[in-house]
Biotite code that builds the C-alpha atoms (Angstrom):
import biotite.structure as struc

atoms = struc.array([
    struc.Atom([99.157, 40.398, -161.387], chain_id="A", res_id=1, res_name="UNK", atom_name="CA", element="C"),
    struc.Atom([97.337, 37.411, -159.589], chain_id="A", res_id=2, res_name="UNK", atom_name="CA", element="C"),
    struc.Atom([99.092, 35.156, -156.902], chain_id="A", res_id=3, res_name="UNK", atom_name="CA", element="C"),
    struc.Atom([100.928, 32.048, -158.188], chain_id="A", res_id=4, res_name="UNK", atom_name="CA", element="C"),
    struc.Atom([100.347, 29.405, -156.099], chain_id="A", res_id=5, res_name="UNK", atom_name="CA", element="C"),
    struc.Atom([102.717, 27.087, -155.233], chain_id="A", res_id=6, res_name="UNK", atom_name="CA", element="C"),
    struc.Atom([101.677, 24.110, -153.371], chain_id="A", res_id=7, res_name="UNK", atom_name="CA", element="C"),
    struc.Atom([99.889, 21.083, -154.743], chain_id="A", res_id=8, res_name="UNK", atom_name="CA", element="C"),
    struc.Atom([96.145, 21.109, -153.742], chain_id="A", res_id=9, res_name="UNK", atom_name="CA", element="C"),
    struc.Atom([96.359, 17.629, -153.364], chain_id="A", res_id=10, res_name="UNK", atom_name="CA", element="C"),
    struc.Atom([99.479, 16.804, -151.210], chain_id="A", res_id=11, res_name="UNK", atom_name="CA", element="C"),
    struc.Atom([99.859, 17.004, -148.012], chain_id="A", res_id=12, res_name="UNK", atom_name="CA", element="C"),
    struc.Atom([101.660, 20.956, -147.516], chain_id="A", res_id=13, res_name="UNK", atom_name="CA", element="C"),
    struc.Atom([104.863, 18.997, -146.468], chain_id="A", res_id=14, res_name="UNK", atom_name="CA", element="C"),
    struc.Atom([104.873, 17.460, -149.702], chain_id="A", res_id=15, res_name="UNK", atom_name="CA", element="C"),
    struc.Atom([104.740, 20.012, -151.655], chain_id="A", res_id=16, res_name="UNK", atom_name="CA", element="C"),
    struc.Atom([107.237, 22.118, -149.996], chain_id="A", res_id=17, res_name="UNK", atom_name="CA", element="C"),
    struc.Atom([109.640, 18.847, -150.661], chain_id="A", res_id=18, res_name="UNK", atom_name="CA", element="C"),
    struc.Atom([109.708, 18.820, -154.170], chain_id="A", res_id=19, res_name="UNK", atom_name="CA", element="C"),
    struc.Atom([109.832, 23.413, -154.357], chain_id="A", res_id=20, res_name="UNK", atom_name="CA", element="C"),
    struc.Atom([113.156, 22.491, -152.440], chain_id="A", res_id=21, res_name="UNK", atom_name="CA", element="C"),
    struc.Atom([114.304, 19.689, -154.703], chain_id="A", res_id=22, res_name="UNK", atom_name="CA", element="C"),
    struc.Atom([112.743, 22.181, -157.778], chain_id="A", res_id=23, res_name="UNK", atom_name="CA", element="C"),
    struc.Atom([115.237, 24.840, -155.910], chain_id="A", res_id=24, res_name="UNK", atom_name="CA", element="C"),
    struc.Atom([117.833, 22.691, -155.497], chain_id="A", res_id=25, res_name="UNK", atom_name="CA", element="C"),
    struc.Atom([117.672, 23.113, -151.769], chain_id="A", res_id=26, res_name="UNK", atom_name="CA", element="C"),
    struc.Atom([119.836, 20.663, -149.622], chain_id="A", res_id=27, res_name="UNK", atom_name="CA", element="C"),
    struc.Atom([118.054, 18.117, -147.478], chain_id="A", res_id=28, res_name="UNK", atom_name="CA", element="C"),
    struc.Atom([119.386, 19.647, -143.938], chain_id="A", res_id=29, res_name="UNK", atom_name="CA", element="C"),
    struc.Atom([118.737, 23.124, -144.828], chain_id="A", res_id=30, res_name="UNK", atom_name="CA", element="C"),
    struc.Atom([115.097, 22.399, -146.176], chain_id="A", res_id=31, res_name="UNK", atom_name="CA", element="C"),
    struc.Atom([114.509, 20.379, -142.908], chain_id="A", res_id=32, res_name="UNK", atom_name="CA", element="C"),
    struc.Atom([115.901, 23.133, -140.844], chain_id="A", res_id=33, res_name="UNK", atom_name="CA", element="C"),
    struc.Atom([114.035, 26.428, -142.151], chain_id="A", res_id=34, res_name="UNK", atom_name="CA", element="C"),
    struc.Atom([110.531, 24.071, -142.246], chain_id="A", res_id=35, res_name="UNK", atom_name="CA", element="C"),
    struc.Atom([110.617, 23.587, -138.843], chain_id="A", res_id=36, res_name="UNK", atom_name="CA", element="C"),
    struc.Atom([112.173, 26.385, -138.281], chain_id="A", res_id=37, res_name="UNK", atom_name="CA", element="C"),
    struc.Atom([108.683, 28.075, -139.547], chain_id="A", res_id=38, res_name="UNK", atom_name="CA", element="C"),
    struc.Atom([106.567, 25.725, -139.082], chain_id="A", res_id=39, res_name="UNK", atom_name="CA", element="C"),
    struc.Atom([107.110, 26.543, -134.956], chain_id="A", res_id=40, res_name="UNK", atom_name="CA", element="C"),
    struc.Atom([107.214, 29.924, -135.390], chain_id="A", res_id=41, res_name="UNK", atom_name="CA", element="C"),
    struc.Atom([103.915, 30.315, -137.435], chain_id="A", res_id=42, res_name="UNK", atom_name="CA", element="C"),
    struc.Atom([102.080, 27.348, -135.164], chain_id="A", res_id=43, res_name="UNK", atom_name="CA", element="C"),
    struc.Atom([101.952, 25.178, -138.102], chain_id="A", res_id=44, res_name="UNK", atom_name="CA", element="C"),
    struc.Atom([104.021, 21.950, -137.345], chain_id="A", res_id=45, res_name="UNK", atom_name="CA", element="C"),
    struc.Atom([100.685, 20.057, -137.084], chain_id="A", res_id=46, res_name="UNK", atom_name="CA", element="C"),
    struc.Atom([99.024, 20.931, -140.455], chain_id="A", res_id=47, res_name="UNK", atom_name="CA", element="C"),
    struc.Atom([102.199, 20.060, -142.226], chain_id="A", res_id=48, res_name="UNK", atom_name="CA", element="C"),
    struc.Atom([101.283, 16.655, -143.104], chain_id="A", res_id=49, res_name="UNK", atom_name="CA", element="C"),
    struc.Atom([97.234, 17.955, -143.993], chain_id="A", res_id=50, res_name="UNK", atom_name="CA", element="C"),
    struc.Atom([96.705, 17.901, -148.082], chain_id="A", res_id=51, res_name="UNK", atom_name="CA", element="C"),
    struc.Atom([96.447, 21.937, -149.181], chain_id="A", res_id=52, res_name="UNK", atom_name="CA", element="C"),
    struc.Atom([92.932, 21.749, -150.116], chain_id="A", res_id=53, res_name="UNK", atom_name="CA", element="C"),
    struc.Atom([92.171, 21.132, -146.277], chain_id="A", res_id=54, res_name="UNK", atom_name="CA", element="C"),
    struc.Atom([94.271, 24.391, -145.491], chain_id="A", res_id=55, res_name="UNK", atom_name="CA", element="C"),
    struc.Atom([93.052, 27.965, -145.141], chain_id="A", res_id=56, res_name="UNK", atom_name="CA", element="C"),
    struc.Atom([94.878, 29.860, -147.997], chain_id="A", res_id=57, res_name="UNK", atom_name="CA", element="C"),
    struc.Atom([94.008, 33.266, -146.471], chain_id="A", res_id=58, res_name="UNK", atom_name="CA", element="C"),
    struc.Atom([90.881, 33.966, -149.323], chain_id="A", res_id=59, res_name="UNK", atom_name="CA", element="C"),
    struc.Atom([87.910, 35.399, -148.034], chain_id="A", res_id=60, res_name="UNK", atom_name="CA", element="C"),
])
């Protein structure tokens, strides 16, 4: 069973979690809120706006 990925290699990562939560049906504030919610948490806030393909996917 392989790993399904679900970002767009070409958007920026914050894109791509934006339309998962309008795919999920997730309200604006709440979407907004558990982003930067993890985004802090992991040290990500500033490659949120970087396209995927830019991103280390954890492969190696």
């Amino acid at each position: 069973m392989g790993n399904k990925q679900q970002l767009i290699w070409d958007l920026p990562a914050m894109d791509s979690l934006r339309l998962n939560a309008a795919i999920y049906e997730i309200p604006e504030p709440e979407f907004k809120k558990r982003v930067l919610e993890l985004a802090e948490m992991l040290s990500l806030t500033e490659k949120l706006h970087q396209p995927v393909r830019k991103l280390s996917l954890g492969r190696g």
